[in-house]
C-alpha positions in Angstrom: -0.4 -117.3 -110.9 1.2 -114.9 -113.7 1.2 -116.4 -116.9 4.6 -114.5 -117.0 7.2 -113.3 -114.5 9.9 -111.6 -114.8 12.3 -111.8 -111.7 15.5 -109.3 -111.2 16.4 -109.8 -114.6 20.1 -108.9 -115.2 21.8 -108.6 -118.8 25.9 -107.4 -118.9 27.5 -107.9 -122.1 31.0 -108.3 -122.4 33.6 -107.0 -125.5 35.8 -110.2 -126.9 38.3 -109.6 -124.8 36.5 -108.6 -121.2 38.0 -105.4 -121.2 34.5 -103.6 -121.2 31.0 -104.2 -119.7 27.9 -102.9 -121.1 24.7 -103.2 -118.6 21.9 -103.9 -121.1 19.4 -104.1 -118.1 19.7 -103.8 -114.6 17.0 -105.7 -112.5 14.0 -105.5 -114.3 10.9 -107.6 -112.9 7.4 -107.4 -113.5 4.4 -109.5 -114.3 1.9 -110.0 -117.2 -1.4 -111.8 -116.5 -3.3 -114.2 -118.5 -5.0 -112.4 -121.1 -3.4 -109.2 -120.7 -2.4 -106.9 -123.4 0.9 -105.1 -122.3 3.4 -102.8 -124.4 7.0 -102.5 -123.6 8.3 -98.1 -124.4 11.5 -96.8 -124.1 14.0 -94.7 -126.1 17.0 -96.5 -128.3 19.5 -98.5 -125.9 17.1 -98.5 -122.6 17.2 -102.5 -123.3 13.7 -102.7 -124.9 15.3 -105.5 -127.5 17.3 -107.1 -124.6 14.5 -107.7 -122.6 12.4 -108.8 -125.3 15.2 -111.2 -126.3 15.3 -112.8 -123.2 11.9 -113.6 -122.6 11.8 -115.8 -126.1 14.8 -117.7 -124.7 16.9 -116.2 -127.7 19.0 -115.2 -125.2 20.4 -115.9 -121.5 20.3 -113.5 -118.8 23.2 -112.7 -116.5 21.3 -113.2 -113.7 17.2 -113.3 -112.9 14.7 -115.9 -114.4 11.6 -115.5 -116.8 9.0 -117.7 -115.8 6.2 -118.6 -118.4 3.5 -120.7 -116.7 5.7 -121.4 -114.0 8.3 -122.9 -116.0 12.0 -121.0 -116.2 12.7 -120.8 -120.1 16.3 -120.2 -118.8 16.6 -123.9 -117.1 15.4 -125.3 -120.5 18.2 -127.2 -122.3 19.1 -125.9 -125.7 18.0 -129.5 -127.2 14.2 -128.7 -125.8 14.2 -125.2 -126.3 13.3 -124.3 -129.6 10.0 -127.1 -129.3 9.0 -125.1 -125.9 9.6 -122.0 -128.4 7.4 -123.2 -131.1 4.8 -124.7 -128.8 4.0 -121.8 -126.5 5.7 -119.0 -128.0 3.9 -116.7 -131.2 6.5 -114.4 -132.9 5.3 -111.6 -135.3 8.4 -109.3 -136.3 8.6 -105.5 -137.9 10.0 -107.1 -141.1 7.6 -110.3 -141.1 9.9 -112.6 -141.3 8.3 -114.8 -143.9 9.9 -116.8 -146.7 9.6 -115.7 -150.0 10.0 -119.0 -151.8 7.5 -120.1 -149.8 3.0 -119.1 -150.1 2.0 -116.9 -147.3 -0.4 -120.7 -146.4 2.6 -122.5 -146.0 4.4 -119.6 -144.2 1.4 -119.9 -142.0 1.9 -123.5 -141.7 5.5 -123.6 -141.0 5.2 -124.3 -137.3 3.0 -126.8 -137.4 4.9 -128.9 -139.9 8.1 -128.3 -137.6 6.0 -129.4 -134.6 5.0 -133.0 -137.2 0.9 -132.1 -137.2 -0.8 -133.6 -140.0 -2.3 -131.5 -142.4 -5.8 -132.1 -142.0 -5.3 -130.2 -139.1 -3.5 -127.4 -140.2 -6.4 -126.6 -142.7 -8.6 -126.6 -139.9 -6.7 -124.9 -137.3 -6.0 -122.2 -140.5 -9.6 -121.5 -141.9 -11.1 -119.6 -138.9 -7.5 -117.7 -138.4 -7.7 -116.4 -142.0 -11.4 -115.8 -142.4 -10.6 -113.3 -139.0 -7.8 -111.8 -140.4 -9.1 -111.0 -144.1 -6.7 -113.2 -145.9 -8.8 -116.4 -146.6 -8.1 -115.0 -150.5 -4.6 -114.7 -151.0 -3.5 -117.9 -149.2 -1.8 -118.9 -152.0 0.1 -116.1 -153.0 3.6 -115.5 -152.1 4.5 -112.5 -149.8 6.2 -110.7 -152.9 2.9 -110.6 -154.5 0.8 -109.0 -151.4 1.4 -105.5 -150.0 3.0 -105.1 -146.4 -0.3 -105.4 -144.2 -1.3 -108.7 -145.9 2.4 -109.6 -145.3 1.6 -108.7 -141.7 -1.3 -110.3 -141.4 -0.2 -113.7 -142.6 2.5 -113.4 -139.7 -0.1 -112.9 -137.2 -1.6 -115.6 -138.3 1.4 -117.8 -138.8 2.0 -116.8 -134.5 -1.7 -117.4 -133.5 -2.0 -121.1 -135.7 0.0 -122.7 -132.6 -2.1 -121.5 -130.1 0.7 -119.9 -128.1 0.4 -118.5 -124.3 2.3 -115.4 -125.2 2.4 -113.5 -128.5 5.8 -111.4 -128.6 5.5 -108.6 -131.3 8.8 -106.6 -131.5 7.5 -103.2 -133.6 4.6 -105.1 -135.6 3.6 -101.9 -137.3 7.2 -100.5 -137.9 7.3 -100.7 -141.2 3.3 -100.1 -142.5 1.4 -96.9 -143.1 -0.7 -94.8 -141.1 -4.0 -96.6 -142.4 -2.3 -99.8 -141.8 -1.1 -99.9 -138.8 -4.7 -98.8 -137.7 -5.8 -101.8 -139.0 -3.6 -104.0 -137.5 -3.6 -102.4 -134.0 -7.1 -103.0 -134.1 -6.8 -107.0 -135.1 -4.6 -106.8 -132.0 -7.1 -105.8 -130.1 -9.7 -108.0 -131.3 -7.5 -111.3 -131.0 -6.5 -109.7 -127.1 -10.2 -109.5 -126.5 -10.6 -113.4 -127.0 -8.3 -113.9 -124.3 -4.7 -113.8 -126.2 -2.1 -112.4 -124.3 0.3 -110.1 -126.0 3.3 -108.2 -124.8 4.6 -105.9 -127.9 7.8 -103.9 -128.2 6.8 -100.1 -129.7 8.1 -96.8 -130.6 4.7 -96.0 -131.6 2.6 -93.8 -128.8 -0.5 -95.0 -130.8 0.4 -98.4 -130.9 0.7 -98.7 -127.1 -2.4 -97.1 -126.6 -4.3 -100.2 -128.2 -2.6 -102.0 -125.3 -4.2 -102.3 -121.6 -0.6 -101.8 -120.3 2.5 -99.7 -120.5 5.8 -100.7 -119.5 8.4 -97.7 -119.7 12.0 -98.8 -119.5 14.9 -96.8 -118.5 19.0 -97.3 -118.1 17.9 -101.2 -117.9 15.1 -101.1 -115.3 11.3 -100.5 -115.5 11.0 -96.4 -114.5 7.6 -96.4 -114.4 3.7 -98.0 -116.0 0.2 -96.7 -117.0 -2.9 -98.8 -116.9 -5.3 -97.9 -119.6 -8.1 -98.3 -117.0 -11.5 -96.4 -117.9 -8.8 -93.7 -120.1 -10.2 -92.6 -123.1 -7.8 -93.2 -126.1 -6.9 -89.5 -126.4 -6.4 -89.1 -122.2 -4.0 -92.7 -122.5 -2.2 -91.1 -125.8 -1.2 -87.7 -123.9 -0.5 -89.7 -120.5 2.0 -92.1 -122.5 3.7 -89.0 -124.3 4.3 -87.2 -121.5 6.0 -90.1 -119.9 8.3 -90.3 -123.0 9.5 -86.4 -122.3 10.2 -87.2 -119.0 11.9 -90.1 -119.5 13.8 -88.0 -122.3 14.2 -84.7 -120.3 14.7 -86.5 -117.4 12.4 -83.8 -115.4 11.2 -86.2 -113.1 13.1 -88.7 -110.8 12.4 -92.6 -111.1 8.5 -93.0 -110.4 8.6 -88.9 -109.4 5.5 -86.8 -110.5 4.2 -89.5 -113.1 0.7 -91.3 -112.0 -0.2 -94.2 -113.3 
């Protein structure tokens, strides 16, 4: 079974008053195994952030279900959902999302105290997490006083200390340097490798080149995905921007002349 399914998923939003209709997505479905590491392109409005939405239950679909484990996040009452959030859901955002009155520890902590873990094991669950991540040293610091890769850094760890199924990142090097975002991409990678899935939300072609997976969505619906396979990094960069002129040109019909 897929640790994630995605069934004719179908988003319409509506104006206040009815009078108009915008079709955020159409009937998307696809699936991500356990363990996978899959990225989600697409130019502004093709319903990237929509889709992303749905599957962390921060939104309902018109139609369609998203299935994590088997379970429909969408049948979930609203009392229960943010626990099934929290339990089996990692977040890590383009603006980090942390709290500034807080440390970048406690920030880390912050789920498990909503989840009512003691501490002892919070300490335990955080050593290894920051020792991988480089930030074992500026725990107790406060994310004004660290630059925006240890900010990112301490999110990634803040979505890993729960032990999620599924890590969402929505443009997790967005707002970091070149030299940074290397970095990170390649913590991503490392973290995928011991068997965390991950299904990230890019602009960036190198980005989704660290992934195993490419998604390309268009008008609402999937148009058409790459495997990494046995691609070097430089064959999986060109293959993923051609796609992108194609999807942008529009020189090739839905699934025409692209190989994957």
């Amino acid at each position: 079974m897929s640790l994630l399914e995605v069934v004719n998923l179908k988003k319409v939003y509506s104006t206040r008053f009815g009078g108009h209709q915008v079709q955020a997505l159409r009937s998307v479905s696809f699936q991500v195994e356990q363990g996978e590491f899959t990225a989600i392109m697409g130019e502004s409005g093709s319903g990237k952030t929509t889709l992303l939405n749905l599957i962390a239950a921060l939104d309902r679909p018109t139609s369609g279900e998203v299935l994590l484990n088997g379970s429909n996040l969408h049948a979930i009452s609203e009392r229960e959902i943010s626990s099934f959030r929290r339990d089996n859901l990692g977040f890590v955002f383009q603006d980090f999302n942390l709290l500034d009155t807080f440390s970048l520890e406690d920030n880390i902590y912050l789920p498990l105290v909503l989840a009512g873990k003691h501490f002892a094991e919070m300490q335990e669950r955080l050593r290894p997490l920051a020792s991988q991540l480089g930030i074992s040293r500026i725990l107790k610091k406060f994310p004004y006083e660290v630059s925006g890769g240890e900010k990112q850094r301490a999110a990634i760890a803040r979505a890993l200390i729960t032990k999620p199924q599924l890590v969402l990142a929505d443009e997790p090097t967005g707002a970091l340097d070149s030299r940074t975002s290397d970095s990170l991409l390649h913590l991503f990678s490392e973290v995928n490798a011991q068997g965390q899935t991950i299904l990230m939300v890019t602009h960036s072609v190198k980005a989704a080149c660290h992934a195993r997976r490419v998604l390309f969505i268009k008008d609402g619906e999937v148009f058409h995905e790459l495997h990494r396979g046995s691609l070097s990094p430089g064959e999986m960069y060109q293959r993923i921007a051609d796609t992108l002129t194609m999807i942008t040109t529009g020189n090739a019909g839905r699934e025409g002349g692209l190989h994957g």
